[in-house]
N, CA, C and O of each residue as an XYZ file, in Angstrom:
796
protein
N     112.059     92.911    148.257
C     112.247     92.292    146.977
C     112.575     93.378    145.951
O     111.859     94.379    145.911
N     113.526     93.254    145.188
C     114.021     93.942    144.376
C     112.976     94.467    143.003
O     112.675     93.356    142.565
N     112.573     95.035    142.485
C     112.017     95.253    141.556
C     113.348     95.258    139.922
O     114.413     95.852    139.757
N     112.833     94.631    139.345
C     113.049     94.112    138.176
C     112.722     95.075    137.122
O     111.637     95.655    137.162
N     113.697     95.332    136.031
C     113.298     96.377    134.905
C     113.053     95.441    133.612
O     113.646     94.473    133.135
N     112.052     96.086    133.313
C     111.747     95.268    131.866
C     112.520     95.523    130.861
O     112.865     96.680    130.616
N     113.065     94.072    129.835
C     113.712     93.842    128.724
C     113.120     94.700    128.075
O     113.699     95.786    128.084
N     111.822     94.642    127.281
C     111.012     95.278    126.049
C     109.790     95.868    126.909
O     109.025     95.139    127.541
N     109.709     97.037    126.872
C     108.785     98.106    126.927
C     107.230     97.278    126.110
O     106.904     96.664    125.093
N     106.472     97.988    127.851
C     104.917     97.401    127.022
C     104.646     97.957    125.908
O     104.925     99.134    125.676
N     103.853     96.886    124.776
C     103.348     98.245    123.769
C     102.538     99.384    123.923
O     102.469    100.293    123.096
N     101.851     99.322    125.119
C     101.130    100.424    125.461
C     101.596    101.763    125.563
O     100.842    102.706    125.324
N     103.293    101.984    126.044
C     104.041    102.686    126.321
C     104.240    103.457    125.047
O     104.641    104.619    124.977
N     103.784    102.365    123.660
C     104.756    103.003    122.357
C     103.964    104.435    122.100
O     102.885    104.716    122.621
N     104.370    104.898    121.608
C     103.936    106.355    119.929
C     104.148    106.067    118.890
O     104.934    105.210    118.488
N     103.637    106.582    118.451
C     103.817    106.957    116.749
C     104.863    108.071    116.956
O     104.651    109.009    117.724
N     105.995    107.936    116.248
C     107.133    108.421    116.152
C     106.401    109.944    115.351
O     105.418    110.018    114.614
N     107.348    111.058    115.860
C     106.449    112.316    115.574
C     106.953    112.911    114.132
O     106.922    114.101    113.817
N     107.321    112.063    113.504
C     107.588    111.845    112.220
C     107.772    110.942    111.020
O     108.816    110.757    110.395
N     106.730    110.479    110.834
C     106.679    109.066    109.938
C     107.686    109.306    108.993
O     108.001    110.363    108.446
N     108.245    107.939    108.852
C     109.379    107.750    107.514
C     108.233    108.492    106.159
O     107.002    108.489    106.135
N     109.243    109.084    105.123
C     108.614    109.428    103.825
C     107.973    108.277    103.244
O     108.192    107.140    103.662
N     107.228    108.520    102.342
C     106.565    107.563    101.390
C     107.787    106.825    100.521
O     108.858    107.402    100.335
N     107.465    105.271     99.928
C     108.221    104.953     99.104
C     108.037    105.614     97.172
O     107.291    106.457     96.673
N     108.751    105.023     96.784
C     108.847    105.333     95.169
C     108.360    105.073     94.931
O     107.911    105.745     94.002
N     107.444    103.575     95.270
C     106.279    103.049     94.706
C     105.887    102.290     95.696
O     106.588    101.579     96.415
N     104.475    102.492     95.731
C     104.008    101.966     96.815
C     103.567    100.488     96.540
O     102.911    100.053     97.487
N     103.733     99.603     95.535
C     104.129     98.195     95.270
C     104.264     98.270     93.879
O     103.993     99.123     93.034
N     104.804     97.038     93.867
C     105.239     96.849     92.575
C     104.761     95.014     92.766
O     104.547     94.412     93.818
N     104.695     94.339     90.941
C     104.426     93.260     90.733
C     105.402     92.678     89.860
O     105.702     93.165     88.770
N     105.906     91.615     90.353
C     106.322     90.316     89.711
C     106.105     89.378     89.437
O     105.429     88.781     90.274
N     106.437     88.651     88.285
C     106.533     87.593     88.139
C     107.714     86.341     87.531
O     108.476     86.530     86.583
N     107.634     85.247     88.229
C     109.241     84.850     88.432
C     110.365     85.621     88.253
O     111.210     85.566     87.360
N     110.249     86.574     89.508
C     111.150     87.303     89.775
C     111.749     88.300     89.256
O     112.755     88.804     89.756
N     110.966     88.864     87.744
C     111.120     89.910     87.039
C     109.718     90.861     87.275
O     108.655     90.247     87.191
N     109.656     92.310     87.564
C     109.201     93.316     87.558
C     108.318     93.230     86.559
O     108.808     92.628     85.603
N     107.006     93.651     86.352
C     106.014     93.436     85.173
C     105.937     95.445     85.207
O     105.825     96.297     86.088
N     106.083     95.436     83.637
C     105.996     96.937     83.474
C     104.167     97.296     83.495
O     103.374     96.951     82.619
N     103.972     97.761     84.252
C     102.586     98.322     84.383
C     102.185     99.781     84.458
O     102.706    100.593     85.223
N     101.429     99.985     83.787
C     100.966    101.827     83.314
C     100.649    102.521     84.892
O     100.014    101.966     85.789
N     101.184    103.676     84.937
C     100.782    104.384     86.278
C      98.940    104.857     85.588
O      98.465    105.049     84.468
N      98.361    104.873     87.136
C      97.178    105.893     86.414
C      96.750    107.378     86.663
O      97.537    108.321     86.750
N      95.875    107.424     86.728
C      95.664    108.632     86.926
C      94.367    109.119     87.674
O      93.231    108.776     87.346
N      94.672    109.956     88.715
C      93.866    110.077     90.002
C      92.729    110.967     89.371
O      92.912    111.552     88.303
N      91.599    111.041     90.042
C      90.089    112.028     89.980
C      90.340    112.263     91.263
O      90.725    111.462     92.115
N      90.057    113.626     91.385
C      89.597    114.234     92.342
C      88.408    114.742     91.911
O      88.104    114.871     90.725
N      87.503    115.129     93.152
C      86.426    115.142     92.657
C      85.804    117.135     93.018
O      85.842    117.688     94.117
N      85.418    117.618     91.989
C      85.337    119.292     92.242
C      84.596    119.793     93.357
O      84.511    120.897     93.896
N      84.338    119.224     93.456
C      83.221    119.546     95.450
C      84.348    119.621     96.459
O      84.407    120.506     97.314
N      85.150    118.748     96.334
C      85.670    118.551     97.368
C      86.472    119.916     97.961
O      87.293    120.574     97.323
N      86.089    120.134     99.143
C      87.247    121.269     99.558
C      87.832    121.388    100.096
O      88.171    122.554    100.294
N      88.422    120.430    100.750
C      89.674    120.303    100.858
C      90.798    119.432    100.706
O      91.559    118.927    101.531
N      90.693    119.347     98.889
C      91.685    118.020     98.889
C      92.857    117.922     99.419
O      93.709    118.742     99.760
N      92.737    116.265     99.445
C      94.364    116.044     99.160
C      94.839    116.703     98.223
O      94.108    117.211     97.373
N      96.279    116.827     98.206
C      97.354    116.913     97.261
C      98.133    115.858     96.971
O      98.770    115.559     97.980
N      98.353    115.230     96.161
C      99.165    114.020     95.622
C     100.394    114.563     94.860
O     101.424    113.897     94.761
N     100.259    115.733     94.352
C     101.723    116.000     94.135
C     103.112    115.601     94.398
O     104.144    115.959     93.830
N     102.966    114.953     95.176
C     104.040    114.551     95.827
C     104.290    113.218     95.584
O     105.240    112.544     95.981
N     103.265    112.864     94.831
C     103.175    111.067     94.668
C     103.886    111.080     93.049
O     104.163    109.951     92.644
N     104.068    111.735     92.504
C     104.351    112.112     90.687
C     104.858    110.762     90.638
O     104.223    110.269     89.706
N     105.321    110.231     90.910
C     106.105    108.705     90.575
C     105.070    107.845     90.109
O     104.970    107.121     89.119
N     104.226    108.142     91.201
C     103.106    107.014     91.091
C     101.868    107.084     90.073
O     101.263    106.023     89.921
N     101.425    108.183     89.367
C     100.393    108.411     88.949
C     100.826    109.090     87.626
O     101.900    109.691     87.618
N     100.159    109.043     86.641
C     100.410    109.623     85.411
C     100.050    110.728     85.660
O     100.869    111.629     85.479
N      98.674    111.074     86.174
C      98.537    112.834     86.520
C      97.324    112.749     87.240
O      96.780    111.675     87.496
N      96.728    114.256     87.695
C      95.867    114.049     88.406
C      94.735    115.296     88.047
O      95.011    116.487     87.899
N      93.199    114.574     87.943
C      92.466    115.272     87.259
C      91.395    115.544     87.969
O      90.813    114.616     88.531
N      90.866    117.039     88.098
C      89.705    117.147     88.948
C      88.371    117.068     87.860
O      88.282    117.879     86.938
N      87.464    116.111     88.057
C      85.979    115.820     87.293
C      85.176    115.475     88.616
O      85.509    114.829     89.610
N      84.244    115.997     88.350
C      82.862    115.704     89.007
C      82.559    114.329     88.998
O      82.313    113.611     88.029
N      82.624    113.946     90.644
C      82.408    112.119     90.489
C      80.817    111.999     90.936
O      80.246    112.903     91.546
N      80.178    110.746     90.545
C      79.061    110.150     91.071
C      78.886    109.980     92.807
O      78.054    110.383     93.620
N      79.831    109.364     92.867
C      79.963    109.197     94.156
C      81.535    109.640     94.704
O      82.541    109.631     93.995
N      81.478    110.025     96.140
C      82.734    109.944     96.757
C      83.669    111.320     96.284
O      83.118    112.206     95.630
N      84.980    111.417     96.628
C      85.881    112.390     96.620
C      87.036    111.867     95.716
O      87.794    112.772     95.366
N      87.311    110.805     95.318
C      88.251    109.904     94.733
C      88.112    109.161     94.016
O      87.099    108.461     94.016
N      89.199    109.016     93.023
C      88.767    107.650     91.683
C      89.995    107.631     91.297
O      90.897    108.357     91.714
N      90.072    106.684     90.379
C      90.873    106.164     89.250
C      90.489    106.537     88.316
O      89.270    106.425     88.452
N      90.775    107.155     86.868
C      90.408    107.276     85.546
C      90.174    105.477     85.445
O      90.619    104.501     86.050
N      89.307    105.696     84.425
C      88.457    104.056     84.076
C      87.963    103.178     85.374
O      87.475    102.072     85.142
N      88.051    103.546     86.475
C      87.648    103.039     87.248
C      86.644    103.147     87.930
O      86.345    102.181     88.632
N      85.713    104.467     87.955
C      85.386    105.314     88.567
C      84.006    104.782     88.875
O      83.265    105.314     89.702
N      83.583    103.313     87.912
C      82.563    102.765     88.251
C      82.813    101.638     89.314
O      81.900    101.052     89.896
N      84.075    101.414     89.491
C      84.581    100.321     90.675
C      85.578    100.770     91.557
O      86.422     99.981     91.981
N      85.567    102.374     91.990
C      86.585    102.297     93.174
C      85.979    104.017     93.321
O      85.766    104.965     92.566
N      85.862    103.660     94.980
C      85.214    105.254     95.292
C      86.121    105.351     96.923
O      86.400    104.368     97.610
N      86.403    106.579     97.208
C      87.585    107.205     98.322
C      86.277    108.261     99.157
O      85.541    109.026     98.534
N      86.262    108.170     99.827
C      85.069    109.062    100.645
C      86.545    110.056    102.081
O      87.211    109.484    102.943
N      86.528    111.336    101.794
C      87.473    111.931    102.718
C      86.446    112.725    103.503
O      85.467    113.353    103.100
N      86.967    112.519    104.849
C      85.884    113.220    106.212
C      87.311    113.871    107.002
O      88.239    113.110    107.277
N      87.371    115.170    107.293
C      88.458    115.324    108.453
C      87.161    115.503    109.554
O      86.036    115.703    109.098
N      87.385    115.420    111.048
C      86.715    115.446    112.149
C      85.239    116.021    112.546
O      84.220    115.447    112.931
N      85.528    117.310    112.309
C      84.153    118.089    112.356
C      83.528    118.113    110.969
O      82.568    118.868    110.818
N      83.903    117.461    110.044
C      83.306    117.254    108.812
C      82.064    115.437    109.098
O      80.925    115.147    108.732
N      82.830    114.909    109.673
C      82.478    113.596    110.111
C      81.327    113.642    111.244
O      80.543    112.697    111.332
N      81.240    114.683    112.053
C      80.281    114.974    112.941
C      79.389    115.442    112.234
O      78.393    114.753    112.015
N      79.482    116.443    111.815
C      78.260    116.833    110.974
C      77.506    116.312    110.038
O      76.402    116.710    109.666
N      78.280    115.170    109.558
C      77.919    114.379    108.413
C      76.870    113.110    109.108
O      75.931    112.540    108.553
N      77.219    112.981    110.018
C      76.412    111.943    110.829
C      75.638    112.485    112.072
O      75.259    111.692    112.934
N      75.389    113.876    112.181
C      74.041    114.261    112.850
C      73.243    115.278    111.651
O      72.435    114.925    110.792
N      73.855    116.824    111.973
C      73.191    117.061    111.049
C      72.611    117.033    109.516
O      71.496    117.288    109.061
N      73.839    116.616    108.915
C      73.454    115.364    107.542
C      73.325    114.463    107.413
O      73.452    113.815    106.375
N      72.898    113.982    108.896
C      73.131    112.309    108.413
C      72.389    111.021    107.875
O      72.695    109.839    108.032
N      70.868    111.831    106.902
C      69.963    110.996    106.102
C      71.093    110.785    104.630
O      71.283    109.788    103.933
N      71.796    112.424    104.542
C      71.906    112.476    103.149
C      73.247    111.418    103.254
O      73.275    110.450    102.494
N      74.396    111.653    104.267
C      75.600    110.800    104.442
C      74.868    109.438    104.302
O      74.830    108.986    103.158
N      74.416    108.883    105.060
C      74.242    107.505    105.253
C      73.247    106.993    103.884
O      72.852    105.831    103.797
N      72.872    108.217    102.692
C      72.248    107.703    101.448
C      73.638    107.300    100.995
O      73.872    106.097    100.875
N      74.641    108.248    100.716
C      75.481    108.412    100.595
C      76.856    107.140    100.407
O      77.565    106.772     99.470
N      76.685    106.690    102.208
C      77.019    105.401    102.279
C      76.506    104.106    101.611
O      77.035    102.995    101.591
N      74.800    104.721    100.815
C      74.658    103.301    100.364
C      75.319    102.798     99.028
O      75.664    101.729     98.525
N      75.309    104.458     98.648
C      75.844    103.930     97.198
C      77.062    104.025     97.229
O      77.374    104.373     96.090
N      78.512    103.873     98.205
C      79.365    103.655     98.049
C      79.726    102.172     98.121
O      80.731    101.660     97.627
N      78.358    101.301     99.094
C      78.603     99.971     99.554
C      78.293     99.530     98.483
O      78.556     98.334     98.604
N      77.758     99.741     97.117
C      77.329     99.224     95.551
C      78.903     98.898     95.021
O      79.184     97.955     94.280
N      79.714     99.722     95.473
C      81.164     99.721     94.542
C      81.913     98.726     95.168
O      82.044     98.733     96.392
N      82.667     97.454     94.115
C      84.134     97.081     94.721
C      84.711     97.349     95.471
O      85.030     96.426     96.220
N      85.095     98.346     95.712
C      86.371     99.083     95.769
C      85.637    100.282     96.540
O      84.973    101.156     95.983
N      85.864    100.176     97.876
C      85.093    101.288     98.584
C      85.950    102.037     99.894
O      86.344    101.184    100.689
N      86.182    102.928    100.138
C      86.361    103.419    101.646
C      86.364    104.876    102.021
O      86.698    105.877    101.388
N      85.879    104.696    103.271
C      85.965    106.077    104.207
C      87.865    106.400    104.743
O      88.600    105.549    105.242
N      88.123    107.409    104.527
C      89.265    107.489    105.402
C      89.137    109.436    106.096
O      89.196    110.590    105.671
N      88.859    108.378    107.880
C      88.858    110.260    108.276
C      90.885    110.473    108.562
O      91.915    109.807    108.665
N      90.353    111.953    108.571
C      92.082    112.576    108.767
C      91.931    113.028    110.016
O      91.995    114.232    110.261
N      91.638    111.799    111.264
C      91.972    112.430    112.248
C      91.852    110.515    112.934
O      91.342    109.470    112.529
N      92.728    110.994    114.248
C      92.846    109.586    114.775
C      91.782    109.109    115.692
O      91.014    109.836    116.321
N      91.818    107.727    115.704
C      90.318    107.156    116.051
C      90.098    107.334    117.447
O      88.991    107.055    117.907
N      91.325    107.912    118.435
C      91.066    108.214    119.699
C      90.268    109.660    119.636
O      89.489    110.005    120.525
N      90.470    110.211    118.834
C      90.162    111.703    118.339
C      88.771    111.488    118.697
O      88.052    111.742    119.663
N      88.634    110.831    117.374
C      86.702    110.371    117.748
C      85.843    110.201    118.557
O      84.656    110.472    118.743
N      87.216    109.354    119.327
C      85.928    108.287    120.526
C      86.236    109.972    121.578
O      85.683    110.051    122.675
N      86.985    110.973    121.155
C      87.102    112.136    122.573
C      86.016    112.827    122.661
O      85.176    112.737    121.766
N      85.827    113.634    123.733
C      84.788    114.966    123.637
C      84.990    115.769    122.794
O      86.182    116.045    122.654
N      84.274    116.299    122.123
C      84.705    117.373    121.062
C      84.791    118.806    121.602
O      84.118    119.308    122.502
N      85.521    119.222    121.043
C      85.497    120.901    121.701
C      84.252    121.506    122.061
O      83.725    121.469    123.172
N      83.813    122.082    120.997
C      82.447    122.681    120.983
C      81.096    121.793    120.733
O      80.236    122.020    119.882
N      81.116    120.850    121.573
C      80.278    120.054    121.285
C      79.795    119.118    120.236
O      80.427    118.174    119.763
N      78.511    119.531    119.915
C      77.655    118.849    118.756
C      77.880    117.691    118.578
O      77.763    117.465    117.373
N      78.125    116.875    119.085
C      77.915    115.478    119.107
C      78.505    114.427    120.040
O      79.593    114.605    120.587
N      77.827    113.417    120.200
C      78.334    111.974    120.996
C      79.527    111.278    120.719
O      79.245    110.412    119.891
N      80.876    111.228    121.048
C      81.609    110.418    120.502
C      81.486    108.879    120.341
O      82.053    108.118    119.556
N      80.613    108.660    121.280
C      80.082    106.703    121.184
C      79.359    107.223    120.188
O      80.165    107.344    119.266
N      78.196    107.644    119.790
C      77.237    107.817    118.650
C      78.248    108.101    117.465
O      77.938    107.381    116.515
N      78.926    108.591    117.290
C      79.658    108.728    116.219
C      80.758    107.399    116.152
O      81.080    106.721    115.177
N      80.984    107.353    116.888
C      81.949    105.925    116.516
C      81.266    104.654    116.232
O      81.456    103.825    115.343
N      80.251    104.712    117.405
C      79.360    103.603    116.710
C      78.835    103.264    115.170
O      78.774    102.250    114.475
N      78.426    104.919    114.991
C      78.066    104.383    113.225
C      79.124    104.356    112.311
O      79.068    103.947    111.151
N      80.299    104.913    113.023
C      81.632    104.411    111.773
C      81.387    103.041    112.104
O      81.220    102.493    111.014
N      81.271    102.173    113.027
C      81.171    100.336    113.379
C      79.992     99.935    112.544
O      80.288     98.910    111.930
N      78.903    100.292    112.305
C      77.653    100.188    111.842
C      77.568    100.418    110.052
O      77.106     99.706    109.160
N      78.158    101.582    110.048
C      79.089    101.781    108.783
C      79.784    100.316    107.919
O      79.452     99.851    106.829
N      80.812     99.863    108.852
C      81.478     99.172    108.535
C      80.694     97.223    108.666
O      81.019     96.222    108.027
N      79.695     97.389    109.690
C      79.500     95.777    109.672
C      77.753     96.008    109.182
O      77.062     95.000    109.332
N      77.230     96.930    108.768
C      75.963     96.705    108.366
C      76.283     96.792    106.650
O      76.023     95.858    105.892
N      76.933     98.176    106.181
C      76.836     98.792    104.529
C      78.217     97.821    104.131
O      78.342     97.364    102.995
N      79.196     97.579    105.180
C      80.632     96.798    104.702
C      81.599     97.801    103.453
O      82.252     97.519    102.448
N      81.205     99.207    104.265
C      82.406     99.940    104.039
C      83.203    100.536    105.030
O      82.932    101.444    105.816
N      84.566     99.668    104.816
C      85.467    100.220    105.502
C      86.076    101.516    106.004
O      85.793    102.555    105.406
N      86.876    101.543    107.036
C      87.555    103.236    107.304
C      88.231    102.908    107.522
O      88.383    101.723    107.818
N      89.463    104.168    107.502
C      90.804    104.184    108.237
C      91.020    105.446    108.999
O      90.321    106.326    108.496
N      91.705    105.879    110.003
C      91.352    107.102    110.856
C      93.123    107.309    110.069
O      93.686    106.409    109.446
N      93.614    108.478    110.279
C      94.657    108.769    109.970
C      94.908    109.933    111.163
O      94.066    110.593    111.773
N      95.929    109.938    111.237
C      96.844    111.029    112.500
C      96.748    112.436    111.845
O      96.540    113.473    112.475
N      96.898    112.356    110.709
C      97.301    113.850    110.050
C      96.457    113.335    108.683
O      95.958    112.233    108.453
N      96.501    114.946    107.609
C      95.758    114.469    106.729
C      97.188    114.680    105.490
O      97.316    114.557    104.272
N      97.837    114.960    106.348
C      98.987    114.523    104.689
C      99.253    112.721    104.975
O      99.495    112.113    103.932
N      99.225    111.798    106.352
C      99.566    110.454    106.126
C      97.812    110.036    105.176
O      97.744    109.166    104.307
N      96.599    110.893    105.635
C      95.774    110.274    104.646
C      95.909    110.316    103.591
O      95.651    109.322    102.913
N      96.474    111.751    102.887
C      97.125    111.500    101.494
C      97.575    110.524    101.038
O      97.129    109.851    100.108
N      98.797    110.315    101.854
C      99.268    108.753    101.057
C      98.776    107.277    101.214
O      99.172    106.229    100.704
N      97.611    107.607    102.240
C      97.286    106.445    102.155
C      96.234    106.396    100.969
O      96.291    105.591    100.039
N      95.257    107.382    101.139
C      94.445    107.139     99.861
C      94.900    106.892     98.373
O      94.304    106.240     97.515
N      96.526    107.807     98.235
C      97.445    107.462     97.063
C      97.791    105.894     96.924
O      97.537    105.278     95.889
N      98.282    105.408     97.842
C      98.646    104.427     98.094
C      97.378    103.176     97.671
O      97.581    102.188     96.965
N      96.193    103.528     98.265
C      94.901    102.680     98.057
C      94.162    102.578     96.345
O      93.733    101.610     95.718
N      94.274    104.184     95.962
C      94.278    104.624     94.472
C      95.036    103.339     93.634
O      94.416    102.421     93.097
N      96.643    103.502     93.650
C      97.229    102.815     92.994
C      97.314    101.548     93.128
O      97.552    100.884     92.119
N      97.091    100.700     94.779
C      96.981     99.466     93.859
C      95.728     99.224     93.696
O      95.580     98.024     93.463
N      94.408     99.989     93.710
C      93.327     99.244     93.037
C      93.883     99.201     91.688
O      94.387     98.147     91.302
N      93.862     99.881     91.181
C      94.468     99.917     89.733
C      96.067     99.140     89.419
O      96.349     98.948     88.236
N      96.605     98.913     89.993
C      97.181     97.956     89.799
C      96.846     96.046     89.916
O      97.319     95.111     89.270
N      96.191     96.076     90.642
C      95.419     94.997     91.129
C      94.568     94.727     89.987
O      94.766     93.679     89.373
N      93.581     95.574     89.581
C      92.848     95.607     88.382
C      93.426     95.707     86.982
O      92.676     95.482     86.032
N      94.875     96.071     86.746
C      95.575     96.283     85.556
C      96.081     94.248     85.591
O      96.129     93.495     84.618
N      96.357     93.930     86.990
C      97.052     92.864     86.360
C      96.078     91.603     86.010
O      96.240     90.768     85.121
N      94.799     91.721     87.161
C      94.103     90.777     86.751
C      93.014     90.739     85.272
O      92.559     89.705     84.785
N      92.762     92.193     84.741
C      92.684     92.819     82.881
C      93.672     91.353     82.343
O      93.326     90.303     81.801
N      95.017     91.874     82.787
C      95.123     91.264     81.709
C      96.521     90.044     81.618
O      97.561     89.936     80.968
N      95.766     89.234     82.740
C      95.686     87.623     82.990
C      96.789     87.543     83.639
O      97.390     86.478     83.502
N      97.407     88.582     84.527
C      98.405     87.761     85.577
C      97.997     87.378     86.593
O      98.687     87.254     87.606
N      96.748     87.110     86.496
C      96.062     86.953     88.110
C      95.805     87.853     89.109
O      95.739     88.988     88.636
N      95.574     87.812     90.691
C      95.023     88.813     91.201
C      95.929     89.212     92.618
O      95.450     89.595     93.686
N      97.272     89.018     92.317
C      98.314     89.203     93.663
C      99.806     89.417     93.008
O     100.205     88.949     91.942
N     100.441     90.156     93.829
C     101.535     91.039     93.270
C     103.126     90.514     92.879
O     103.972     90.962     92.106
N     103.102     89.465     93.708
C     104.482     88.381     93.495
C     103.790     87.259     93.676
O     102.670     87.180     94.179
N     104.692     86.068     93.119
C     104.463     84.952     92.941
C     104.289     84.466     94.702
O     105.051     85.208     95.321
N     103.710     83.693     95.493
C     103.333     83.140     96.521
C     103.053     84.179     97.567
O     103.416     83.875     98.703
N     102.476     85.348     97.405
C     102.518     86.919     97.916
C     100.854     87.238     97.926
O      99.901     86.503     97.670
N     100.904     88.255     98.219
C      99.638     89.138     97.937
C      99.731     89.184     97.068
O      98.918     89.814     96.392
């Protein structure tokens, strides 16, 4: 019997292309009946602890500017927001350590991020990464993945694993701006989604 070649490739087969398309100009925009609503860019917090930020530089379109202040919580904010939107950044061995050998002060940590709206973890490394053996040890990858799950369905703050930490850049850019867009339109009464019958 002849063996047969497949039309469409399993998805299992796929990759992540070893170069993601660039970021857009704006990572959404809002309408209504079909005209563009002019809305203020804002402006990012970074937070002075952090050491190893992102760079958003690259986002200038999107943000009026970007300011390092000492946050309450987290690594990330919005100017005026900073009481309803918190960005928590972990790259890999930052994330291990944070959940053994810190992990009374992390998981305090986590509580008061689950207080905010507007909450998330994003590590800069991919979630197969996690679940792997780690080089030099120091920790369980089920134990660590588990409490990112535990994380997420006990405190109900989310994560996102990212491949690299420049795609976490833009995603956290990306997450930055539309809280604040989201929050600029429902301020001031266009409701709480970006086009008419849309998100």
């Amino acid at each position: 019997m002849k063996n047969r070649r497949a039309l469409i490739r399993s998805p299992l087969e796929w990759q992540m292309a070893s170069a993601p398309v660039p970021h857009p100009v704006i990572p959404a925009l809002a309408e209504r009946g079909g005209t563009q609503l002019r809305t203020p860019r804002p402006v990012v917090l970074v937070d002075t602890r952090e050491q190893n930020p992102f760079d958003f530089s690259r986002f200038e379109g999107w943000f009026a500017g970007i300011e390092r202040k000492a946050l309450k919580v987290g690594d990330y904010s919005v100017t005026g927001l900073e009481d309803v939107c918190v960005v928590e950044r972990k790259d890999l061995p930052d994330l291990i350590h944070s959940l053994n050998a810190e992990r009374p002060v992390f998981v305090n940590r986590l509580r008061l991020m689950s207080r905010y709206p507007h909450r998330l973890l994003v590590v800069t490394a991919a979630l197969s990464q996690v679940k792997s053996p780690y080089r030099h040890g120091g920790g369980d990858p089920n134990r660590i993945t588990q409490s990112l799950i535990a994380m997420l369905a006990g405190l109900q703050v989310p994560f996102l694993c990212t491949e690299t930490h420049e795609l976490g850049e833009e995603l956290v850019a990306s997450y930055l701006y539309q809280v604040h867009l989201y929050n600029w339109l429902e301020t001031n009464d266009h409701g709480r989604f970006l086009t008419d019958n849309d998100l």
